[in-house]
C-alpha positions, 0 to 999 in steps of 0.5 A, spaced: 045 614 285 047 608 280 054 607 280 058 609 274 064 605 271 069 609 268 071 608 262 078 605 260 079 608 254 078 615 256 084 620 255 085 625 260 078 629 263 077 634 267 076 633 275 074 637 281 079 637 286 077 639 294 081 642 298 082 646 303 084 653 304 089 656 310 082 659 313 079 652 312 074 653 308 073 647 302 074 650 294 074 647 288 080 645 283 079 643 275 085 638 276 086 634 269 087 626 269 091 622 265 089 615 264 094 613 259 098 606 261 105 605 258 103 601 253 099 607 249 104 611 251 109 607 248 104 606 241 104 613 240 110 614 241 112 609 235 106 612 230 110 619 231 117 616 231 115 613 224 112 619 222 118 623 223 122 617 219 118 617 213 117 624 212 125 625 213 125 619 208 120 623 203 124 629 204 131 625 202 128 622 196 125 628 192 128 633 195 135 631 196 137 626 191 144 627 187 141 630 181 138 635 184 144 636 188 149 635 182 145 640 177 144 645 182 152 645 183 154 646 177 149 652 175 152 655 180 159 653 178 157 656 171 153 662 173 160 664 177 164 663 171 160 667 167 161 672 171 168 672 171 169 671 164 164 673 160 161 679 163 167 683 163 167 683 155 162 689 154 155 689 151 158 690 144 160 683 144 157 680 148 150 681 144 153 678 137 153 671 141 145 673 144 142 668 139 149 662 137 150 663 144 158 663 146 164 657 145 161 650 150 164 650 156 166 644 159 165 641 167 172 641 167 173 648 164 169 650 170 173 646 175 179 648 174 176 656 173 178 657 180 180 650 183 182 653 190 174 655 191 171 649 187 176 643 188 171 639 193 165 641 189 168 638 183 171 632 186 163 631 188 161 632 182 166 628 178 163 622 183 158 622 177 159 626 171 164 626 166 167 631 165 170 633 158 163 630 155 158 636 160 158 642 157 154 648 158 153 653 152 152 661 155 146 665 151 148 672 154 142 676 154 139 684 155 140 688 159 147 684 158 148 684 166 152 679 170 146 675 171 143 676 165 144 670 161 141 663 159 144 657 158 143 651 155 146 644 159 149 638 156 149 632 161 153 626 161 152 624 168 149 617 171 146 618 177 
C-alpha cells in the first residue's frame, strides 16, 4: 500500500478507534479528531469576536441613537398626558377639536405634568431639546377613546 500524507488543513474527521471490550473481543469506535493548532483557534476566535462588535455597533448606531431614544420618550410622555387630561373631557368636546386639533402643548407642559414620574426622563430629554420651543398639537380622533388621537410634533431638538 502506498503511504498517505494526512492533510494539514484538515478539521476534524471521523476515525476508527480499536478497543477492547471486557470479554477481550476488538470493537470499532467513530472518534472525532481535532486538528486545530492554537493559531487557528485563536483566529477564529478574533472573526467571531469581531463579528460580534460590529453587530453590536450596527445595532447601537441605527437602532439606539438618541433621536430614536429622545422621540419615543416623548410620545410617550404625550400619550400619557393626553390620557389625563384631555381624554376625560367627553366626546362632545373633544370632537370640535377633531380637524383644529387642541391648545399646543409644550415639553415642559408634559414635564412637569406629573414631575414625580418624569423628572429623569426629562432631565434626559432637555440634554437635547428645548423645552418651551417642542410642542405637540392632539388631533382627537373617533371613537374618542384614550387612545385615539393623533398628533403633530414640533421639534427643536439637536441631536
Amino acid at each position: 500500500m502506498a503511504n498517505k500524507k494526512k492533510s494539514k488543513t484538515s478539521y476534524i474527521l471521523p476515525s476508527k478507534k480499536i478497543t477492547r471490550s471486557r470479554k477481550g473481543k476488538a470493537t470499532k469506535k467513530t472518534v472525532a479528531k481535532r486538528n486545530l493548532s492554537g493559531i487557528q483557534e485563536l483566529i477564529i476566535g478574533v472573526i467571531v469576536a469581531a463579528i460580534v462588535v460590529v453587530a453590536f455597533a450596527l445595532i447601537c448606531v441605527f437602532v439606539l441613537t438618541p433621536e430614536r431614544t429622545i422621540k419615543t420618550e416623548i410620545e410617550k410622555l404625550a400619550a400619557d398626558y393626553y390620557e389625563s387630561s384631555f381624554y376625560s373631557d367627553g366626546e362632545e368636546t373633544l370632537s370640535k377639536y377633531k380637524d383644529s386639533g387642541l391648545a399646543p402643548v409644550t415639553l415642559r407642559q408634559l414635564i412637569l405634568h406629573d414631575v414625580e414620574k418624569n423628572y429623569e426622563i426629562g432631565e434626559r430629554i432637555k440634554k437635547y431639546c428645548d423645552e418651551n420651543s417642542t410642542m405637540i398639537i392632539f388631533y382627537p380622533e373617533e371613537p374618542y377613546s384614550k387612545t385615539s388621537f393623533r398628533a403633530k410634533y414640533t421639534y427643536s431638538c439637536e441631536f
